[in-house]
N, CA, C and O atoms as a DFTB+ gen file, in Angstrom:
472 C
 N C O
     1  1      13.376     -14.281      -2.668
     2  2      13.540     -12.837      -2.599
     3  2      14.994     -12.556      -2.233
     4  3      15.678     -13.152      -1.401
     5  1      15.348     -11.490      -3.050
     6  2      16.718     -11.051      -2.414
     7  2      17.172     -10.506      -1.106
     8  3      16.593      -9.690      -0.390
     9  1      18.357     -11.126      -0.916
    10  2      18.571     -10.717       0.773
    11  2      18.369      -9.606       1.148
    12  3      17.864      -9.343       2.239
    13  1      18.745      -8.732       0.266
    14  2      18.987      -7.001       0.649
    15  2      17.214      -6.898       0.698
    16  3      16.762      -6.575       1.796
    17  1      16.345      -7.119      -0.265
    18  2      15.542      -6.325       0.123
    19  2      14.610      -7.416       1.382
    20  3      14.018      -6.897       2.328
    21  1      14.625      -8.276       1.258
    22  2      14.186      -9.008       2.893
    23  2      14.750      -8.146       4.141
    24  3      14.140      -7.661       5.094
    25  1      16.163      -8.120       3.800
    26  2      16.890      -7.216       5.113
    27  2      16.099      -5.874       5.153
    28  3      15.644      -5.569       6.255
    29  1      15.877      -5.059       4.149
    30  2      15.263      -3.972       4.272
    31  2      13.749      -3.717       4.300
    32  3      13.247      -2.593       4.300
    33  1      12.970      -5.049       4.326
    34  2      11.644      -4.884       4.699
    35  2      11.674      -5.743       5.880
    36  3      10.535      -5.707       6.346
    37  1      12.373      -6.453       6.552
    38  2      12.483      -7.124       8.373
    39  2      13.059      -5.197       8.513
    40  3      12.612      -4.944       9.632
    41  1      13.371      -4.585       8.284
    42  2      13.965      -3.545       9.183
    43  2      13.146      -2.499       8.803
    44  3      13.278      -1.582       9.613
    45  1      12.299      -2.211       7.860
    46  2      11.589      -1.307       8.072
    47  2       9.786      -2.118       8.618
    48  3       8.855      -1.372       8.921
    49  1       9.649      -3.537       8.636
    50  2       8.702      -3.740       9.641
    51  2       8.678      -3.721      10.898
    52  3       7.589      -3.588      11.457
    53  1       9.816      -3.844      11.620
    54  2      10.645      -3.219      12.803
    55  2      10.175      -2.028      13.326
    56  3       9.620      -1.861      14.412
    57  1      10.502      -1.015      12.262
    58  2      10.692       0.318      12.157
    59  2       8.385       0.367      12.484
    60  3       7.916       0.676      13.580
    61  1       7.792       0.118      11.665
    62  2       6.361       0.250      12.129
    63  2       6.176       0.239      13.074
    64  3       5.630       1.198      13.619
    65  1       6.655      -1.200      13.939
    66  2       5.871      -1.781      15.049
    67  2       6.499      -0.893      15.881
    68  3       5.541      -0.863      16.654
    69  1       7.068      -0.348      16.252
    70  2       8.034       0.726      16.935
    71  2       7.700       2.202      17.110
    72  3       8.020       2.912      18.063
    73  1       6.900       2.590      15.872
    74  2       6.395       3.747      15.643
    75  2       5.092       4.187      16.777
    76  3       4.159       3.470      17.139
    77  1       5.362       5.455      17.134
    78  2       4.809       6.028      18.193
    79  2       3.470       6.048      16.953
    80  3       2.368       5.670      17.349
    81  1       3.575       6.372      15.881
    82  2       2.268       6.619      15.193
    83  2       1.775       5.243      14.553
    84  3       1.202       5.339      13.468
    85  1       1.872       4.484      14.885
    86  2       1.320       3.167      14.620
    87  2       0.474       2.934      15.613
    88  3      -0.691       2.655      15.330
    89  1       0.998       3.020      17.300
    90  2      -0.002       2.897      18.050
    91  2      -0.992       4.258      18.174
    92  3      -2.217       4.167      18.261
    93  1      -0.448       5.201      18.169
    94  2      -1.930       6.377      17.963
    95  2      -2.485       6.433      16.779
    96  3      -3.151       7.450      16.587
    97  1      -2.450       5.918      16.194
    98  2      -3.550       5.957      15.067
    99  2      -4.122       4.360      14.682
   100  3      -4.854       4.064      13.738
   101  1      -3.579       3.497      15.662
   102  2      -4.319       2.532      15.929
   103  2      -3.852       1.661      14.520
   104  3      -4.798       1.375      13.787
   105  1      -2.749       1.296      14.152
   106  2      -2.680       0.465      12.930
   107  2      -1.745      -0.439      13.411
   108  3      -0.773      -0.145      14.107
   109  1      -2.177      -1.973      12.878
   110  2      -1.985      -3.228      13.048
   111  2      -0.829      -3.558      11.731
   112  3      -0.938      -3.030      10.624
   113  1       0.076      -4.357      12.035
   114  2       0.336      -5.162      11.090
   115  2       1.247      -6.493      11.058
   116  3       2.452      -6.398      11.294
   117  1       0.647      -7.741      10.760
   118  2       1.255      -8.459      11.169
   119  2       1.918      -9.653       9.918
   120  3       1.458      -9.609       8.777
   121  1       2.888     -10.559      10.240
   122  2       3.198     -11.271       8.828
   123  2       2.477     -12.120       8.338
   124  3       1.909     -12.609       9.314
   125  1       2.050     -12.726       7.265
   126  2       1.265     -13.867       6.663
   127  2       2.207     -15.030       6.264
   128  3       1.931     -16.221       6.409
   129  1       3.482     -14.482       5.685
   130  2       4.831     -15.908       5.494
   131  2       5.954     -15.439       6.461
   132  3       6.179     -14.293       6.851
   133  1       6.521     -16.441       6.719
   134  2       7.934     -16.271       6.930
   135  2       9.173     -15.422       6.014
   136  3      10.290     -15.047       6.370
   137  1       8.420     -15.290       4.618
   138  2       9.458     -14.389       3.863
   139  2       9.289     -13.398       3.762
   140  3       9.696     -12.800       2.766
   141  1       8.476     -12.657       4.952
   142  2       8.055     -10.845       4.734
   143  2       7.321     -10.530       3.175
   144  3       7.090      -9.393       2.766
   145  1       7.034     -11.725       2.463
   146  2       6.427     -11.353       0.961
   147  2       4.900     -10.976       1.628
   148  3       4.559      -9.977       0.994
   149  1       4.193     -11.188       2.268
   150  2       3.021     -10.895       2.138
   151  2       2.658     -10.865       4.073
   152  3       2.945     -11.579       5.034
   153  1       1.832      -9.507       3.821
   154  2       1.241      -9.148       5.313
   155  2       0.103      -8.299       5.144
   156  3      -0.224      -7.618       4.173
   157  1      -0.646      -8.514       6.668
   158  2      -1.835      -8.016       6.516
   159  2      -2.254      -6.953       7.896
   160  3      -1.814      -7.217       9.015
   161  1      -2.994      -5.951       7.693
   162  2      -2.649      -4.967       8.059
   163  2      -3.988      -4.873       8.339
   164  3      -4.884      -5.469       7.740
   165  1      -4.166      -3.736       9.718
   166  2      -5.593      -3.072       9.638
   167  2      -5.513      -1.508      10.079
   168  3      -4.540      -0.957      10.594
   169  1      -6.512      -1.044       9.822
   170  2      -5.911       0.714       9.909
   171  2      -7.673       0.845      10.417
   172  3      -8.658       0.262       9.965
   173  1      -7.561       1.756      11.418
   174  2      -9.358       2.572      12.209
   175  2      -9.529       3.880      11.392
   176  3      -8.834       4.866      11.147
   177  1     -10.478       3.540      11.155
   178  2     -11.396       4.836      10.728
   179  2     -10.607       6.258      11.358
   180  3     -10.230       6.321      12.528
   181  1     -10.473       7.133      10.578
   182  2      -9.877       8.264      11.414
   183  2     -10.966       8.821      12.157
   184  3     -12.096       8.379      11.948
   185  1     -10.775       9.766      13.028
   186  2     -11.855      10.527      13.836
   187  2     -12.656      11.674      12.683
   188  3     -12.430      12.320      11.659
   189  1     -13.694      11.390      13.654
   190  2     -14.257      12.550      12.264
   191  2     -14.576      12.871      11.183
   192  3     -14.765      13.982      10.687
   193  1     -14.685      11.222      10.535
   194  2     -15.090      11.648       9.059
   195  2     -15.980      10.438       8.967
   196  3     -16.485      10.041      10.017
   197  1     -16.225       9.832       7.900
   198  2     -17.586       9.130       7.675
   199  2     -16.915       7.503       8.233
   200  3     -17.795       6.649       8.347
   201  1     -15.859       7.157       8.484
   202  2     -15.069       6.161       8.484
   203  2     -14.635       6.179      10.107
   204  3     -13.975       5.211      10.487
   205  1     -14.840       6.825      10.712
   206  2     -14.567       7.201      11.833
   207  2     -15.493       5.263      12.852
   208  3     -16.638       4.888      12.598
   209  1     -14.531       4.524      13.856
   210  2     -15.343       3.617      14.245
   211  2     -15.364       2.328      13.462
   212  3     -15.831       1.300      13.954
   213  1     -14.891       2.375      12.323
   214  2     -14.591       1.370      11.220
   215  2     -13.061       1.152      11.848
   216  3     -12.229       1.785      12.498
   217  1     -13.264      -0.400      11.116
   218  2     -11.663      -1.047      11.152
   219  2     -11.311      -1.751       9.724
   220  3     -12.307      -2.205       9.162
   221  1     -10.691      -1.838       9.378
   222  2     -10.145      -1.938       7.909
   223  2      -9.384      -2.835       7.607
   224  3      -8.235      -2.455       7.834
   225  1      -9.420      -4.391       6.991
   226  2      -8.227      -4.891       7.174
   227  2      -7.593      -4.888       5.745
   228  3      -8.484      -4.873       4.895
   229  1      -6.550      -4.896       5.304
   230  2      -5.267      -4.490       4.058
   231  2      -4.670      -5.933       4.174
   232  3      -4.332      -6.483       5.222
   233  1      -4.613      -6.357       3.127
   234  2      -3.908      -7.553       2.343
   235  2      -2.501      -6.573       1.247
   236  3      -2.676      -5.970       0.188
   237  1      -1.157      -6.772       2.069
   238  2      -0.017      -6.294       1.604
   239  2       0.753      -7.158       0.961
   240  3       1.230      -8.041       1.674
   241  1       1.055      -7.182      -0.295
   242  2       1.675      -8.162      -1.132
   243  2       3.271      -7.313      -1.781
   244  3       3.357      -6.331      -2.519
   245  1       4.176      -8.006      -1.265
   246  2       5.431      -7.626      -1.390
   247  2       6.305      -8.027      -2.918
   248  3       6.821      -9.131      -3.092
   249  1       6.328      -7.352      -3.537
   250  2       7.241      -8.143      -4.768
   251  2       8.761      -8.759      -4.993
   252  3       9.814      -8.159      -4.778
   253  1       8.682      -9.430      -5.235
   254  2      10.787      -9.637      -5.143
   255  2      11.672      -8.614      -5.612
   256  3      12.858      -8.558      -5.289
   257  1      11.154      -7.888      -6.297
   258  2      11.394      -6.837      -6.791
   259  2      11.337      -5.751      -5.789
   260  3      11.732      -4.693      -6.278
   261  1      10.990      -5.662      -4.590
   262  2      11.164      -4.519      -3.615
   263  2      12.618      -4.518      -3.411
   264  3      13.333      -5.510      -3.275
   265  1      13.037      -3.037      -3.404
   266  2      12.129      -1.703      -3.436
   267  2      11.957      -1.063      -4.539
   268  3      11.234      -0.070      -4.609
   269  1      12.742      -1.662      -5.747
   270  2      12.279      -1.317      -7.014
   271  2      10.929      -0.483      -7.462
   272  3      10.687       0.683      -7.773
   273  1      10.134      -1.779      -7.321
   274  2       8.673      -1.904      -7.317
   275  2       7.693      -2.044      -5.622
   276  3       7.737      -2.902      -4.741
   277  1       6.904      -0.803      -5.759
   278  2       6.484      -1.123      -4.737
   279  2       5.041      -2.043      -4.086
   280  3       4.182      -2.612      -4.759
   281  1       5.133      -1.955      -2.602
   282  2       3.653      -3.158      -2.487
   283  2       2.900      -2.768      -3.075
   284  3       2.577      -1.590      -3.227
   285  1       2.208      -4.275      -3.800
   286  2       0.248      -3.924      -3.851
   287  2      -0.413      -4.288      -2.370
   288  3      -0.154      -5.143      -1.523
   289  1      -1.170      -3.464      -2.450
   290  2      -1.955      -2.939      -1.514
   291  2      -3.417      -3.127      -1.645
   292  3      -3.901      -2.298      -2.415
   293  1      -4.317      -3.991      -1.115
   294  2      -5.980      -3.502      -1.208
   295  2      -6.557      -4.032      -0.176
   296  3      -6.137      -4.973       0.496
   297  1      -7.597      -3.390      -0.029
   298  2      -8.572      -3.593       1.348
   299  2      -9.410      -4.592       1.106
   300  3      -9.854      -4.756      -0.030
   301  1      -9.796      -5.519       2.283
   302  2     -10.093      -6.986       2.030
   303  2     -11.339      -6.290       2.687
   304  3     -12.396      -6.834       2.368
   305  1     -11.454      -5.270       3.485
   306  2     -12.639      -4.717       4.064
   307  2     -13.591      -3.737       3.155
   308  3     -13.144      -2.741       2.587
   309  1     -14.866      -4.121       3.095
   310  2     -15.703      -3.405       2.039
   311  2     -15.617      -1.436       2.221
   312  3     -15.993      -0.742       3.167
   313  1     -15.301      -1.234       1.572
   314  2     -15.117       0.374       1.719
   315  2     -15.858       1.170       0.596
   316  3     -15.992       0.638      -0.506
   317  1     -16.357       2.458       0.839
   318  2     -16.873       3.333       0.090
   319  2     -16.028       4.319       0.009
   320  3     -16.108       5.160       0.904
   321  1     -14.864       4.535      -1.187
   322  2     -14.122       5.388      -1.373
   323  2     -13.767       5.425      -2.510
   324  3     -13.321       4.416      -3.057
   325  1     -13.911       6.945      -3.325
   326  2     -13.284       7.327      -4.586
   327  2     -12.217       6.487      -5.090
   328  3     -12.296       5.816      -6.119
   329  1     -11.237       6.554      -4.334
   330  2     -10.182       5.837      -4.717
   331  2      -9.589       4.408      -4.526
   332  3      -8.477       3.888      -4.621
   333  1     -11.049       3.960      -4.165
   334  2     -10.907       2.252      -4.283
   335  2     -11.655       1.540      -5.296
   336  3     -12.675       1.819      -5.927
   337  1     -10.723       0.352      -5.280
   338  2     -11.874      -0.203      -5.935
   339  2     -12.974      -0.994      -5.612
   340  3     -12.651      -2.167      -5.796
   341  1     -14.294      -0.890      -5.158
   342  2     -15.692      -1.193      -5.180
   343  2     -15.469      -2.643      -5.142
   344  3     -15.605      -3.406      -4.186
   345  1     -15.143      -2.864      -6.215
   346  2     -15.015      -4.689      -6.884
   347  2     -13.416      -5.508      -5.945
   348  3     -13.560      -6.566      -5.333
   349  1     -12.431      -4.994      -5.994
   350  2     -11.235      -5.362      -5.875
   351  2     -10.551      -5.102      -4.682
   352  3      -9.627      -5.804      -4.273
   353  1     -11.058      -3.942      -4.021
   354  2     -10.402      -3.270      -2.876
   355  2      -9.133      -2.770      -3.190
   356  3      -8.490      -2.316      -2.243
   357  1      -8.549      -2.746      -4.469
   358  2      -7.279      -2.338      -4.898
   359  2      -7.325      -0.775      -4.723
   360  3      -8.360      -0.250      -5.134
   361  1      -6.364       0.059      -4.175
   362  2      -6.056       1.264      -4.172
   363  2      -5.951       1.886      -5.867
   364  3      -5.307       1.332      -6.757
   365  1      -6.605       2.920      -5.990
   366  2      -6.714       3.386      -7.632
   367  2      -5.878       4.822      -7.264
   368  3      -6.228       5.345      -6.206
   369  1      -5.169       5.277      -7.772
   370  2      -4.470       6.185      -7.555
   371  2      -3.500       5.804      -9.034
   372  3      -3.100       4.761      -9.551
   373  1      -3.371       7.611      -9.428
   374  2      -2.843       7.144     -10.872
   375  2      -1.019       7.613     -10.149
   376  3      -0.122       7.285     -10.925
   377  1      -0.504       8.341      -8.740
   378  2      -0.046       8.176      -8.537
   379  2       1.024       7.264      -8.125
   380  3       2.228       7.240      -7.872
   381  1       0.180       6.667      -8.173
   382  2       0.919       4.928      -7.003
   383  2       1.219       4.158      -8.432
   384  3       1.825       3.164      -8.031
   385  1       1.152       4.056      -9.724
   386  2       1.064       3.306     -10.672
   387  2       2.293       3.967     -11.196
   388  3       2.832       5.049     -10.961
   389  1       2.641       2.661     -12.220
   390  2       4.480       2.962     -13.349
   391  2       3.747       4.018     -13.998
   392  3       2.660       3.844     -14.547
   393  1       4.369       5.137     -13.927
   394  2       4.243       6.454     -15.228
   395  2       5.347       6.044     -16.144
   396  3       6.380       5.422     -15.895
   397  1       4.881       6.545     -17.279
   398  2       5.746       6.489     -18.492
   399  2       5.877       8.149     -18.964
   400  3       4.921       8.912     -19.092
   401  1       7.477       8.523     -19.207
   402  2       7.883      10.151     -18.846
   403  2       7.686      10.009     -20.634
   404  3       8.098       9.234     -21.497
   405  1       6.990      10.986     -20.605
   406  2       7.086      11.277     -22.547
   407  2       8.026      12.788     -22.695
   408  3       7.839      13.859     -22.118
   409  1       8.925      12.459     -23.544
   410  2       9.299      13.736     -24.097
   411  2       8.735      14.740     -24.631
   412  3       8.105      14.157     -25.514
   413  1       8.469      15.918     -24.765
   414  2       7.951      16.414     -25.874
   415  2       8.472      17.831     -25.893
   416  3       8.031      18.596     -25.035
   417  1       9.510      18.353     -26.917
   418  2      10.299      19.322     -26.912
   419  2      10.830      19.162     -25.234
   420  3      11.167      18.164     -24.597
   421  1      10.695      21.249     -24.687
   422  2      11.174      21.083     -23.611
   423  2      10.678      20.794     -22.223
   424  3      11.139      21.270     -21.185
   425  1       9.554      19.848     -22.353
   426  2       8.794      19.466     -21.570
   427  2       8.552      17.935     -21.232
   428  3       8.420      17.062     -22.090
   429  1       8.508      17.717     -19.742
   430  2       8.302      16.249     -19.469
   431  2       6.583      16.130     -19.121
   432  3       5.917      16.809     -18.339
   433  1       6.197      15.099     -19.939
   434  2       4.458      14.855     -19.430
   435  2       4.216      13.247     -19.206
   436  3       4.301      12.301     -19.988
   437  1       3.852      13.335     -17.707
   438  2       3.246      12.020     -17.456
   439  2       2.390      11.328     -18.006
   440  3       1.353      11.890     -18.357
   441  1       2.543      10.054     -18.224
   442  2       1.217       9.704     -18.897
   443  2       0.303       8.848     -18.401
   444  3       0.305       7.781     -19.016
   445  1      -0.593       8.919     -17.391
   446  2      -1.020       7.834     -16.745
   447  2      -1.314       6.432     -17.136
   448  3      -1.466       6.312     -18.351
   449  1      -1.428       5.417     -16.499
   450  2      -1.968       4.313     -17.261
   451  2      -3.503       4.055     -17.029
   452  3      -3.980       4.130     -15.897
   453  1      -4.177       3.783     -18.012
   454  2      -5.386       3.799     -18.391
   455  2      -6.597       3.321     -17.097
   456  3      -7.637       3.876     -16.742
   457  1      -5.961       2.132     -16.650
   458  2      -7.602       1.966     -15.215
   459  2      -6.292       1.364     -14.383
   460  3      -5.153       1.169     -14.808
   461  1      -6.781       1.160     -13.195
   462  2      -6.904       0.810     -11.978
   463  2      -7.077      -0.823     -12.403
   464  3      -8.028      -1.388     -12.944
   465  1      -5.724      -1.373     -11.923
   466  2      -5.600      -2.984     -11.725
   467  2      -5.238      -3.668     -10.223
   468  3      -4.771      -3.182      -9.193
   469  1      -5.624      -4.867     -10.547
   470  2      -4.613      -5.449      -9.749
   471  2      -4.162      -7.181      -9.509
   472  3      -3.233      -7.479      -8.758
């Protein structure tokens, strides 16, 4: 991995463990290699909703390509949520995925990509 972005993910994992909102909202995260490529994470149920009392653990996979490209992300913990995946624990969000900008006259239209991988 390139130095710059190692330097800039040791300094923004820094930046977490440091965060006043890491400890109030109760989220963990710790390294799996020595090269900041891969870490694993756990996040609590928020208050108040069906998840509330749950603990969650996240398998964070870093690309060499950061910050280019950003982490994959999925929950190693079984979850019931729209926007997971059931099978994979991969986060489905057509946000979080490469859009491709289509021209068309004077208008830009996203085009999502078709399913949820990972």
């Amino acid at each position: 991995m390139a130095n710059i972005a190692v330097q800039r993910i040791k300094r923004e994992f820094k930046e977490v463990l440091k965060s006043e909102e890491t400890s109030k909202n109760q989220i963990k995260v710790d390294l799996v290699d020595e090269n900041f490529t891969e870490l694993k994470g756990e996040i609590a149920g928020p208050p108040d909703t069906p998840y509330e009392g749950g603990r969650y653990q996240l398998e964070i996979k870093i690309p060499e390509t950061y910050p280019f490209n950003p982490p994959k992300v999925r929950f190693i913990t079984k979850i019931w949520h729209p926007n997971i995946s059931s099978v994979t624990g991969a986060i489905c969000l057509d946000i979080l995925k490469d859009q491709q900008l289509v021209l068309l006259s004077h208008a830009v239209v996203k085009m999502p990509p078709s399913v949820c991988t990972w």
